[in-house]
C-alpha positions as CSV (number, residue, x, y, z in Angstrom):
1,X,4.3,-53.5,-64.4
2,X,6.6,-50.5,-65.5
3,X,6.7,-49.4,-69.3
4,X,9.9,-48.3,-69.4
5,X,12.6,-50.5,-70.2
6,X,15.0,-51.2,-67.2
7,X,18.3,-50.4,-67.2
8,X,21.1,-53.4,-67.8
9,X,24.0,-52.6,-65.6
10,X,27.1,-52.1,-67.0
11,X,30.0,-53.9,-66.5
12,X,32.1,-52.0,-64.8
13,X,35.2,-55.5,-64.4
14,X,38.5,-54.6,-66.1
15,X,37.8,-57.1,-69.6
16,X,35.7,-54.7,-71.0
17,X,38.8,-52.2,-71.0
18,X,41.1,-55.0,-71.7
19,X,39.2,-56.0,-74.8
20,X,39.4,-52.3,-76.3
21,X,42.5,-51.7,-75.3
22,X,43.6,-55.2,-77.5
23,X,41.6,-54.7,-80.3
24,X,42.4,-51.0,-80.3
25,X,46.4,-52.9,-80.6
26,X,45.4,-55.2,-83.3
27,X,44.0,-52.4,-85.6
28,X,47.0,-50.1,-85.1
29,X,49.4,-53.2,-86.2
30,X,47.5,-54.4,-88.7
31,X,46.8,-51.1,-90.5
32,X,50.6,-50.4,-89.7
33,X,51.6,-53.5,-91.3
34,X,48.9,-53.0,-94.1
35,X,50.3,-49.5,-94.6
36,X,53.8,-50.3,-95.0
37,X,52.9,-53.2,-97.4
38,X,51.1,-50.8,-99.5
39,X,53.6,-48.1,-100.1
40,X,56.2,-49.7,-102.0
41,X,53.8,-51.4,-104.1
42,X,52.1,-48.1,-104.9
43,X,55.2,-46.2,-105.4
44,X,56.6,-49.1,-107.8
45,X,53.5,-51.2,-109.7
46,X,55.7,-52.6,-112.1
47,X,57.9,-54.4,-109.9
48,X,55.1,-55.7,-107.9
49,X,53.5,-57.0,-111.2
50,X,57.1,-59.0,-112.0
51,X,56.0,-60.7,-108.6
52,X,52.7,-61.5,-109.2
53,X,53.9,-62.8,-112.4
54,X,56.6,-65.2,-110.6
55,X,53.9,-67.0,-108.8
56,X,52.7,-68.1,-112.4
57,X,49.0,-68.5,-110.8
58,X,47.4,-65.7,-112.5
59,X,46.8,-65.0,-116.2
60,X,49.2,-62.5,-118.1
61,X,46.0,-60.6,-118.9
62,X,45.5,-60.1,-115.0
63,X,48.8,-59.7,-113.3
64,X,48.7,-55.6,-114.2
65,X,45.2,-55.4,-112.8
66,X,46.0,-57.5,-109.8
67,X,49.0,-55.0,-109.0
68,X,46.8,-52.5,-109.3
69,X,43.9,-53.5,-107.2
70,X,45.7,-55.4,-104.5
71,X,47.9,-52.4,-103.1
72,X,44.5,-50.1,-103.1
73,X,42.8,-52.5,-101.3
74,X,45.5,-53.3,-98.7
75,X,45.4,-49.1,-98.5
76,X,41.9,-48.9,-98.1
77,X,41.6,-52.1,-95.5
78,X,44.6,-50.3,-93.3
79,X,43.1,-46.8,-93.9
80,X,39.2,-48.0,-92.6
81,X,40.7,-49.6,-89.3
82,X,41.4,-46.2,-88.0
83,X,37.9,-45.2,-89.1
84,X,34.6,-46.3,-88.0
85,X,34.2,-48.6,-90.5
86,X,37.1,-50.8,-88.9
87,X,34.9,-54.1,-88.9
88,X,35.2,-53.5,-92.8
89,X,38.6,-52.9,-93.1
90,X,39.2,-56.1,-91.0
91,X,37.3,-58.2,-92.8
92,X,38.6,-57.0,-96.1
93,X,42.4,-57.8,-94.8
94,X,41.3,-61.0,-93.1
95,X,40.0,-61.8,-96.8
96,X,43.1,-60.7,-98.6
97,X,45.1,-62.4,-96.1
98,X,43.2,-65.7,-96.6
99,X,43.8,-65.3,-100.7
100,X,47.6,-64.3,-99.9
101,X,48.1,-67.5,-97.5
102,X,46.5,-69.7,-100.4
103,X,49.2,-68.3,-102.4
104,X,51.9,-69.0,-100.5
105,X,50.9,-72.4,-99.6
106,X,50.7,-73.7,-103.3
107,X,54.1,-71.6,-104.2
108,X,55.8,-73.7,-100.9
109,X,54.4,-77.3,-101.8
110,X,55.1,-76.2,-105.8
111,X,58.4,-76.1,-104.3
112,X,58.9,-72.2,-106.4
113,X,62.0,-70.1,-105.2
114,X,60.5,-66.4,-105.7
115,X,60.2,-63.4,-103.4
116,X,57.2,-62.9,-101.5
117,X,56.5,-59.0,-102.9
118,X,54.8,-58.4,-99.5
119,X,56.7,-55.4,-99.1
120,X,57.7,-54.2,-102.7
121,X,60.5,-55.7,-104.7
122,X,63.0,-55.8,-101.4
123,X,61.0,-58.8,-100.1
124,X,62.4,-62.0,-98.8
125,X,61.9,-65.3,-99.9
126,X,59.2,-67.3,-99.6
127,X,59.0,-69.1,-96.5
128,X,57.1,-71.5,-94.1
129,X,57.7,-68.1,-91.5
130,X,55.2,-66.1,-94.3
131,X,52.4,-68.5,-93.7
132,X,53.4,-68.5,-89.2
133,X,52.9,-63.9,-89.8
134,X,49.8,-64.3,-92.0
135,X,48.2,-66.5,-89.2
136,X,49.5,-63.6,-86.7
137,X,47.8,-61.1,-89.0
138,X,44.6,-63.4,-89.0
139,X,44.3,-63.6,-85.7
140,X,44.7,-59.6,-85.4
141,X,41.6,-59.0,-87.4
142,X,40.1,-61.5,-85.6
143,X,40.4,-59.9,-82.4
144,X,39.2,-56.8,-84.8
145,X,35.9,-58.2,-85.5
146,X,35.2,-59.8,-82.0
147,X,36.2,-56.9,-80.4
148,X,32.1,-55.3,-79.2
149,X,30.7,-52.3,-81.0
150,X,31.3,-49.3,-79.2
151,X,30.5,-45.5,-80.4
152,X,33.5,-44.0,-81.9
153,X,35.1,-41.6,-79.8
């Protein structure tokens, strides 16, 4: 009986490659996205706290801390993707894109005619279409966090 361990053979099939070559996609467009939906909201807090507000979900008290918090995070999610910490940025924009889809779920069946402030103050409606792109976005960071450990390279 031999001490050492013995060696696993590695796959060597094209899925492996297929896999990172996916979630290597879905990290570039979410932190993309992420990163683009951040910017105007850092740039302009004020106007992204007048959106907040116009979901009328959140306290007065917290609408400025929520504009404040919500951009950094979306920064710092989009920002660890391209990192080796990209398992944490995907499961803190898979969180934040749970909270937003709540959101905009209760704003729809409320029947509320606002701007989504996804992207700053020159967002578009609220639509059923938000909901159809956050579950596009969901199941990005899901390929994200499936996607195998590897060393970073």
């Amino acid at each position: 009986m031999s001490t050492t361990p013995e060696a696993v053979p590695e796959d060597m099939s094209p899925r492996p490659a297929r896999r990172e070559a996916l979630a290597w996609l879905a990290r570039l467009v979410l932190a993309g996205v992420f990163l683009a939906a951040a910017a105007p909201k850092l740039i302009d807090p004020a106007a992204f706290a007048e959106a907040i507000a116009k979901y009328q979900a959140f306290p007065d008290a917290a609408v400025n801390l929520l504009a404040t918090v919500v951009p950094a995070l979306e920064l710092v999610g989009a920002l660890a993707l391209l990192t080796p910490w990209r398992r944490g940025g995907a499961l803190l924009l898979a969180g934040l894109l749970l909270g937003f889809t709540v959101l905009l779920s209760v704003s729809l069946a409320r029947g509320l005619d606002l701007s989504c402030g996804c992207f700053g103050s020159s967002s578009e409606p609220v639509s059923p279409l938000h909901l159809l792109r956050n579950a596009g976005l969901l199941a990005l960071a899901a390929l994200v966090l499936a996607a195998p450990r590897t060393r970073v390279r």
